[in-house]
NUBAGU-995421 format. One line per field, with one value per residue: x negated, y, z of N, C-alpha, C, O, CB in turn; residue in three letters. Coordinates in steps of 0.05 Angstrom, whole numbers. Each point is the difference from the previous one (the first is absolute). Glycine has a CB too. Layout:
BEGIN
nu <- [X ...]
nv <- [Y ...]
nw <- [Z ...]
cau <- [X ...]
cav <- [Y ...]
caw <- [Z ...]
cu <- [X ...]
cv <- [Y ...]
cw <- [Z ...]
ou <- [X ...]
ov <- [Y ...]
ow <- [Z ...]
cbu <- [X ...]
cbv <- [Y ...]
cbw <- [Z ...]
zami <- [ALA ...]
REM end
This chain:
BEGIN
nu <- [-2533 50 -38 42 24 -28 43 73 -8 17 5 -42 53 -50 -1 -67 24 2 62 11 44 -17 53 12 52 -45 -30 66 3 -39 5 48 -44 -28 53 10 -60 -19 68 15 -53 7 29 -51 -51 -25 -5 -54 -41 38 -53 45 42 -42 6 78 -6 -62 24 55 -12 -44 38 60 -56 -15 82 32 -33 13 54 -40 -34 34 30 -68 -7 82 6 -20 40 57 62 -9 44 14 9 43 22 -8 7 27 -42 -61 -8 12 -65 -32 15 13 -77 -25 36 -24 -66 21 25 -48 -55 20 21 -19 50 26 27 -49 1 66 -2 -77 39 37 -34 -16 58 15 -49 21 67 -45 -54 36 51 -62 -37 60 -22 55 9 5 25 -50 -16 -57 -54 19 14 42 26 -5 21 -41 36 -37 22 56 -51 20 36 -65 -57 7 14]
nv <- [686 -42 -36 -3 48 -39 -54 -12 1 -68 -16 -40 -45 -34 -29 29 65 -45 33 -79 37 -24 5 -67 13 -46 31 -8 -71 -10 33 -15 -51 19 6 -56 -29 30 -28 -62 -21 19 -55 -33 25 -68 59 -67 55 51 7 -18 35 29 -12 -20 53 28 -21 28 51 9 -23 8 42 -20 8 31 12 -37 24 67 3 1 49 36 -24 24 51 17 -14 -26 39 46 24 -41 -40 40 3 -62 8 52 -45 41 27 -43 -37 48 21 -53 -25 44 -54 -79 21 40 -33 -39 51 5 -59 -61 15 -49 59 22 -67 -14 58 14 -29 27 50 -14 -12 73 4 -34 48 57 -10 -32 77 27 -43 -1 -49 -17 7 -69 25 -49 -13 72 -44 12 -63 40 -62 59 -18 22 44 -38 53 -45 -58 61 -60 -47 -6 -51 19]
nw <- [-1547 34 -28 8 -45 -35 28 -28 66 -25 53 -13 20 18 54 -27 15 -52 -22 29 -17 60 27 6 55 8 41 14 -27 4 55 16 -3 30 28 4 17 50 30 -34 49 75 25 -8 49 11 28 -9 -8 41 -37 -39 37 -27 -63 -23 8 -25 -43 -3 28 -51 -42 38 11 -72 -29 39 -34 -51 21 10 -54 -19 29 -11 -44 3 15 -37 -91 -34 22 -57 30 -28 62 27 -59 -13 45 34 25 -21 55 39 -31 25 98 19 -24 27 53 -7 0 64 30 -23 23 68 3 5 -43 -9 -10 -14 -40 -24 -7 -26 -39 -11 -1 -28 -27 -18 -11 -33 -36 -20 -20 -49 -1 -27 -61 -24 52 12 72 -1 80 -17 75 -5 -21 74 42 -1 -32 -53 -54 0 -17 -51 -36 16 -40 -19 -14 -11 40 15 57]
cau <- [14 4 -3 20 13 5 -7 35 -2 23 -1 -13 12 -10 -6 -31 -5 -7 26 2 28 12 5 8 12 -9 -19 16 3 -12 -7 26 -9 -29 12 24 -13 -15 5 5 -21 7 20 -6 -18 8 -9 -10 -32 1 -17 6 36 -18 -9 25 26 -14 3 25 10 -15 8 31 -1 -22 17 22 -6 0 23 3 -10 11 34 -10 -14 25 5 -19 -7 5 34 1 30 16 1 30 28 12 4 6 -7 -21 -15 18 -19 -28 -5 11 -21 -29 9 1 -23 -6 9 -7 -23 -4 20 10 23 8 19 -6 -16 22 13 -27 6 26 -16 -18 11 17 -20 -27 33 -2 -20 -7 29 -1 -5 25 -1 16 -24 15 -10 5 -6 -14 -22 -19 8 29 21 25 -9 -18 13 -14 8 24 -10 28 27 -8 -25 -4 -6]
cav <- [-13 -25 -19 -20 14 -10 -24 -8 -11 -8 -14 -26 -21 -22 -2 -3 31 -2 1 -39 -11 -27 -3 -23 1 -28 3 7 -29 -25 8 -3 -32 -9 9 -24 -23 5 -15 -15 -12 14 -7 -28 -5 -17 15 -21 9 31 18 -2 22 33 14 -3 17 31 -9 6 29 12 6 18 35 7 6 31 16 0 2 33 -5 -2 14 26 3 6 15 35 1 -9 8 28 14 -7 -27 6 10 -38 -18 14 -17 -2 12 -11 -27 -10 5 -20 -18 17 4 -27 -22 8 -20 -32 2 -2 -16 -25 5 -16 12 36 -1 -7 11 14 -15 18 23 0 -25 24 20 -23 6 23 4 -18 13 22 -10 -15 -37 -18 -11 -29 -8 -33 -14 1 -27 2 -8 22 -16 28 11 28 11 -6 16 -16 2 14 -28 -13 -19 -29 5]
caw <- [-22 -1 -20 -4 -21 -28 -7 5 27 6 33 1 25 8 28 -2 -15 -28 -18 -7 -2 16 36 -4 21 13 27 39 6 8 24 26 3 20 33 5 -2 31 24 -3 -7 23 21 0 17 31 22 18 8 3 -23 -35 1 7 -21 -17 -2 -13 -34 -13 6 -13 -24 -11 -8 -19 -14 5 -14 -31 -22 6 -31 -31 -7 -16 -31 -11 10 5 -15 -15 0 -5 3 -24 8 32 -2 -5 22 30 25 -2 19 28 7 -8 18 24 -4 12 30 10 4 17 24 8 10 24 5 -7 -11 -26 -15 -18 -16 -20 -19 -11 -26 -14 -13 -24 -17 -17 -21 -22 -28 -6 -15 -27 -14 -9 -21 -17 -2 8 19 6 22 -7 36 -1 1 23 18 20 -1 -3 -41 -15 -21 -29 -29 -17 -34 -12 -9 -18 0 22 22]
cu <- [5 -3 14 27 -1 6 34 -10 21 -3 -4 6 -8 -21 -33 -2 -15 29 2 19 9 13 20 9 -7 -17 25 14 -7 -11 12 -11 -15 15 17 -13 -19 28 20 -22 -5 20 -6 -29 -1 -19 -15 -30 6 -24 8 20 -8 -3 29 12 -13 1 26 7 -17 10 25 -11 -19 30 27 1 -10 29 5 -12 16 20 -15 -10 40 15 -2 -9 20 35 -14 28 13 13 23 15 9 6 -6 -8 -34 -12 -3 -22 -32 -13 4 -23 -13 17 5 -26 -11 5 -13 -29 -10 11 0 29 19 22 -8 -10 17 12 -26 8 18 -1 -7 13 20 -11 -6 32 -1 -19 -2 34 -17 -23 19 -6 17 -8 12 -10 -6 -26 -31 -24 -15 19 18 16 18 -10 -7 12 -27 17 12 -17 21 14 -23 -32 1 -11 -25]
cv <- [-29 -19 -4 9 -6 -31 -10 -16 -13 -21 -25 -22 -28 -9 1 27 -1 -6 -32 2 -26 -10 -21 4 -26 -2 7 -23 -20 -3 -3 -33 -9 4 -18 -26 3 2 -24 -28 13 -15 -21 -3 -23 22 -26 6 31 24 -8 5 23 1 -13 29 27 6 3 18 16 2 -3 24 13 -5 6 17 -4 4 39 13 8 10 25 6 -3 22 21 -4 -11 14 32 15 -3 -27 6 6 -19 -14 7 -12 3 10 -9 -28 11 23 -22 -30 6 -8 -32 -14 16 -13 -30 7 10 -18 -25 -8 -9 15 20 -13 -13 19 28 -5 9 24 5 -14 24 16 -7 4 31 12 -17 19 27 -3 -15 -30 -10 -8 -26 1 -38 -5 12 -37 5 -17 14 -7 23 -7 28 12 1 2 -26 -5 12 -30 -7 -8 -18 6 -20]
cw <- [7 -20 -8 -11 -34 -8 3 19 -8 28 -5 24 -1 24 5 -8 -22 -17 -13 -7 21 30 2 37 19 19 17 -5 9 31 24 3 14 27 13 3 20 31 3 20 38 24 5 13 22 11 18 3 -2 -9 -29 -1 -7 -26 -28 -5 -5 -29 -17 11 -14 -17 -3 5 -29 -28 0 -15 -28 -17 2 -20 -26 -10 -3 -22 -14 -1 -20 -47 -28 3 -8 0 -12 12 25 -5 -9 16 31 28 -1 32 29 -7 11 33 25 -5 10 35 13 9 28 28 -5 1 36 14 -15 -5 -20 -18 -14 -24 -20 -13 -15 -27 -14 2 -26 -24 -15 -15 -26 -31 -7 -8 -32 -10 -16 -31 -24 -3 23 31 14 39 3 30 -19 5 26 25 20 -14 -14 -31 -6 -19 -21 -24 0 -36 -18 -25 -27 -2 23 23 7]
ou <- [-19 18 5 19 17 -6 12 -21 19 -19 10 -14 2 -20 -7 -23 -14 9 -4 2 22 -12 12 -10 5 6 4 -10 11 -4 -9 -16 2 7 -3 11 -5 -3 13 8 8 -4 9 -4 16 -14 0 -15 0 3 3 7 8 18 6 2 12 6 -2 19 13 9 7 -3 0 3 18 19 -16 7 10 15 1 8 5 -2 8 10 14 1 -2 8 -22 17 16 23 22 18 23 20 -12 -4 -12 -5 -21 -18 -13 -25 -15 -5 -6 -14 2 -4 -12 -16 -14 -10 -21 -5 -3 10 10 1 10 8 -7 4 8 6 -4 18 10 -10 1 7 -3 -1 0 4 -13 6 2 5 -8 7 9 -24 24 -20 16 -10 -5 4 -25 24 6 12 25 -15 -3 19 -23 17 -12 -9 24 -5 -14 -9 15 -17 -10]
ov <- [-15 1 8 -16 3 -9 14 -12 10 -4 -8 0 -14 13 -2 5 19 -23 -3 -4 -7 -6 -5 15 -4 -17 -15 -14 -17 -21 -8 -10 -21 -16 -2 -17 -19 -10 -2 -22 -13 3 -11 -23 0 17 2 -9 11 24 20 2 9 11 17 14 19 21 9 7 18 22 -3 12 25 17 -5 9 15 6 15 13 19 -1 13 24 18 7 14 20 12 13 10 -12 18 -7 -11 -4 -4 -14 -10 14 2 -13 2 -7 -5 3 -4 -14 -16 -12 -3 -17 -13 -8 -9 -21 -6 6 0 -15 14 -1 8 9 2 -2 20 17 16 4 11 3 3 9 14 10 -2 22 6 -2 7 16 -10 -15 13 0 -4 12 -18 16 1 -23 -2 -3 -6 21 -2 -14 21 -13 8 -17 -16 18 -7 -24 14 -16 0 17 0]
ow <- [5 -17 -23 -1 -18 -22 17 1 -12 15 -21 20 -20 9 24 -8 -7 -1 -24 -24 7 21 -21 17 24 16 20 17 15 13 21 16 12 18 25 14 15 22 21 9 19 25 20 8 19 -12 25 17 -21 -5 -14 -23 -21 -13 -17 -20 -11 -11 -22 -15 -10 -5 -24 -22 -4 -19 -17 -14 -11 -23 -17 -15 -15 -23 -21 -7 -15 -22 -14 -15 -21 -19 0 -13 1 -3 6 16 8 -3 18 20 21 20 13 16 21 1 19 20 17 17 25 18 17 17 18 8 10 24 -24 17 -19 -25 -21 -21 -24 -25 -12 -17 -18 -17 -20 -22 -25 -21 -19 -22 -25 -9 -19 -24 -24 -18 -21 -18 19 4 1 8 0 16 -24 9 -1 -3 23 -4 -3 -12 12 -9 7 -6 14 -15 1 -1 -14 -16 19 -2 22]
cbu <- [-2 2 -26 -42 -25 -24 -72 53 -40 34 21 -20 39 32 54 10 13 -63 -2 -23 -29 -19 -17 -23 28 -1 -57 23 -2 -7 -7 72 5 -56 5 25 13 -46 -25 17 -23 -4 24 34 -17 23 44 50 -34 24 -45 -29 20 -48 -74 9 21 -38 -30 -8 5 -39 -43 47 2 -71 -49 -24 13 -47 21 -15 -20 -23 42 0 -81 -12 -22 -45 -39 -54 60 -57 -24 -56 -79 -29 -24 -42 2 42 58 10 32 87 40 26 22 70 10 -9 25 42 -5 18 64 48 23 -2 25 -47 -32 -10 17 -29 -35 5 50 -47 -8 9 -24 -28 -3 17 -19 -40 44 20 -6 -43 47 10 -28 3 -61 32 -47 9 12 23 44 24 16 -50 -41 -26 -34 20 41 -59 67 -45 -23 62 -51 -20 85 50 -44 9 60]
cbv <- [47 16 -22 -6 26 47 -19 11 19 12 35 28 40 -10 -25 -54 4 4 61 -26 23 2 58 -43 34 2 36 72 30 19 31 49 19 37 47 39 10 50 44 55 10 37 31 14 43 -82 43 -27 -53 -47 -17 -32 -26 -9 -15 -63 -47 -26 -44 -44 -25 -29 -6 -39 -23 -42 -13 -8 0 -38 -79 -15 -54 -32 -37 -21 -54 -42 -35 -21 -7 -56 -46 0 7 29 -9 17 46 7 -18 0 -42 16 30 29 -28 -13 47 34 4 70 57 16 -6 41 36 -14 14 29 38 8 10 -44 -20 33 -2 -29 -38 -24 -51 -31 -14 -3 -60 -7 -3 -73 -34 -25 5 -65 -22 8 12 58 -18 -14 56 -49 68 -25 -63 83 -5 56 -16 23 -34 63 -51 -6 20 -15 55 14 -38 94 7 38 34 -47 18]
cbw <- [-38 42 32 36 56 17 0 -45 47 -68 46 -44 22 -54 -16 -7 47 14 10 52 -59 -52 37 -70 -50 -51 -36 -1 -33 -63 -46 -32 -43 -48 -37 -43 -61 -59 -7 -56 -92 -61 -30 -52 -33 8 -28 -32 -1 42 46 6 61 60 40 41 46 45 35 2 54 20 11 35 61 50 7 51 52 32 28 62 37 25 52 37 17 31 56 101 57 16 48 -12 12 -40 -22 11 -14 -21 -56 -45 -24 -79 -42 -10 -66 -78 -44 -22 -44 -66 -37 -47 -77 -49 -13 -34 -66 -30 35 5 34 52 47 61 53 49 43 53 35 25 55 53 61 49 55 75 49 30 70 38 69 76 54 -13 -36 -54 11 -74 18 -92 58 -2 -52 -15 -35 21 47 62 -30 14 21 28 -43 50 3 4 27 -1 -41 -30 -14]
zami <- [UNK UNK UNK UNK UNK UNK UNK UNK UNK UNK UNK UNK UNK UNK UNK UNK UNK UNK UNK UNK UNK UNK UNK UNK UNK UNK UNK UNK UNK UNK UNK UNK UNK UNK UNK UNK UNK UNK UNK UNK UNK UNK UNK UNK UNK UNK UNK UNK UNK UNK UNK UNK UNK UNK UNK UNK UNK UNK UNK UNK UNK UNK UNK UNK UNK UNK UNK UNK UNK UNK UNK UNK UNK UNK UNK UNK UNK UNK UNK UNK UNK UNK UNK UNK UNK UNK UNK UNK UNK UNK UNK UNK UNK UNK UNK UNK UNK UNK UNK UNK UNK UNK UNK UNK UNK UNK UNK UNK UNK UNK UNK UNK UNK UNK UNK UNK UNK UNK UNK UNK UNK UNK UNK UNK UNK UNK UNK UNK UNK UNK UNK UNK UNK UNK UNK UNK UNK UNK UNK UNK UNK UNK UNK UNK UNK UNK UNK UNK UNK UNK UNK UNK UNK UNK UNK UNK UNK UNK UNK UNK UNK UNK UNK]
REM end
């Protein structure tokens, strides 16, 4: 006899497998950013003491590949948990991003890659407008607060409140 006959089953989504609701597109952002800021940081190594070069460059390659795989992470909690078939037939590009992002951190993680890790960003930056669309909010690209000189995507204030 199956229990679970007597009990209503319903499905339960969210990236903690505790039914939150909360997902946010801002970690793979902030992360590409890193990736770009590590080899930003990376190109700039002196090399006048070649042991404190050694462990530098062990150190920022460590943490662009530690946040490759965050942004890889944060498109699969999107992915896998939060889009839903409703989200790919809206926005037909979805699936093509949120693969070609898993397939960039990958690359700027085996590779010193300014371009991959640029366009990692604009990826995540498409993911991030189509995640605040598909919530029906607004979304702004405005300069990011970090030293990669780039921008970020952040929900838009809807009309009439203060920024």
């Amino acid at each position: 006899m199956n229990i679970l006959k007597f009990f209503k089953l319903q499905t339960a989504y969210a990236h903690c497998d505790i039914p939150c609701g909360i997902y946010d597109p801002h970690g793979a952002q902030m992360a590409a950013h890193t990736v770009i800021r590590m080899n930003q940081l990376l190109s700039e190594v002196d090399r006048t003491d070649e042991t404190k070069a050694e462990h530098d460059i062990a150190r920022m390659t460590h943490v662009k590949e530690e946040h490759g795989h965050i942004v890889e992470d944060e498109l699969g909690t999107l992915e896998n948990d939060y889009f839903k078939e409703e989200h790919y037939k809206t926005y037909p590009q979805l699936k093509e991003l949120l693969a070609k992002g898993v397939k960039l951190s990958v690359s700027t993680r085996q590779h010193i890659d300014m371009e991959a890790a640029k366009e990692l960003l604009e990826t995540t930056m498409k993911i991030a407008e189509i995640f605040y669309k598909s919530k029906g909010l607004e979304s702004a690209r405005v300069k990011a607060p970090y030293p990669t000189g780039l921008e970020i995507v952040v929900p838009a204030s809807p009309r009439g409140e203060q920024k």
